[in-house]
C-alpha positions, -999 to +999 in steps of 0.1 A: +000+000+000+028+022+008+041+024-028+005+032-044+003+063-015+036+071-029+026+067-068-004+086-063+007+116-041+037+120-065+018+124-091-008+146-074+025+170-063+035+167-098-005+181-113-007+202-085+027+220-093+013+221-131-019+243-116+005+264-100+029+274-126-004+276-149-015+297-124+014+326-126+010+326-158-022+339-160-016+361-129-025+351-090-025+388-079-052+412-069-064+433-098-089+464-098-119+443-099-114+415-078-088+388-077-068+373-113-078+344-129-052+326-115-059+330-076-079+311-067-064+273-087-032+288-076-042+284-038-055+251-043-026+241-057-007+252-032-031+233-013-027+200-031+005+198-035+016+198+008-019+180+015-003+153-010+033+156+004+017+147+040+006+117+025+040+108+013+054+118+046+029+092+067+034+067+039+073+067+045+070+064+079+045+036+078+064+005+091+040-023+071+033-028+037+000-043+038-013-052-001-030-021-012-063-040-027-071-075-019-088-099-048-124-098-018-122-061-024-117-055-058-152-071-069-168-048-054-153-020-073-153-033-101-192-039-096-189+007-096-163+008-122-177-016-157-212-003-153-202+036-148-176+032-178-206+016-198-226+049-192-198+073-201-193+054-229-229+052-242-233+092-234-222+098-265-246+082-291-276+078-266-277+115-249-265+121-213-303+115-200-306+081-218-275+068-208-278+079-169-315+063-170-297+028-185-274+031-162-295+041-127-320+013-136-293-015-140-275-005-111-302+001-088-315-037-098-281-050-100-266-042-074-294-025-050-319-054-059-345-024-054-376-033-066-390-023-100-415+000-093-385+021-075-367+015-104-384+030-128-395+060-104-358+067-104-342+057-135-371+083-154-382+104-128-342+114-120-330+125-157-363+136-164-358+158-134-316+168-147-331+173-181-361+198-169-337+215-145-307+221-172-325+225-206-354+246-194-348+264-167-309+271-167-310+268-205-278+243-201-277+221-233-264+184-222-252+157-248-288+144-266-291+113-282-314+102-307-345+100-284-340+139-275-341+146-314-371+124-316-388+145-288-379+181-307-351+189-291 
């Protein structure tokens, strides 16, 4: 586990220090109207990079190296990871609200064995609800899909 903390933090340090130099460039002063552009990612930056070098500081002193993932715990991950990548990947030719109704239904039943009259409630009612609050109301346009055309929009 100790060489993933350091993997990770190390390359946090090194995407923090990226938002940092990004972040002079633009400016991280205060102008006339309020603060640059670059303030406020500079800070958080900042931020990142010694939150992430504390983690490399506990993970060095850390006398065991227990396994960072055992083969128990990776199913259930997994179980998140292959049906959110499925969505992400279907946003594109089914439409954001499609592809999040797919993929709340099946993973409600899959995984929450939730009944189906909850799954339905939520795998419509939900991006029904996104789609009414974005496209209508704060005039947002998410990724449609065919069924969006099909609709008029």
């Amino acid at each position: 586990m100790r060489a993933v903390d350091l993997a990770t933090a190390s390359f946090l340090i090194l995407l923090g220090g990226v938002v940092v130099i990004d972040s002079l460039r633009i400016g991280i002063g205060w102008g006339t109207d309020g603060p640059r552009s670059g303030f406020f990612p500079f800070w958080l930056g900042v931020i990142m990079i010694v939150a992430c070098g504390a983690i490399c500081l506990q993970a060095l002193r850390r006398s065991t190296d227990k396994p960072f993932v055992t083969g128990a715990q990776l199913g259930p991950v997994l179980k998140v990871l292959w049906p959110a990548t499925l969505m992400v990947l279907l946003i594109k030719p089914l439409g954001l609200y499609v592809a999040a109704a797919l993929y709340m239904g099946f993973y409600m039943r899959w995984v929450g064995r939730h009944s189906w009259v909850a799954v339905g409630l939520c795998a419509i009612g939900l991006p029904l609800l996104t789609f009414l609050v974005f496209e209508t109301w704060f005039l947002v346009p998410m990724p449609k899909g065919p069924l969006e055309a099909w609709l008029g929009y």
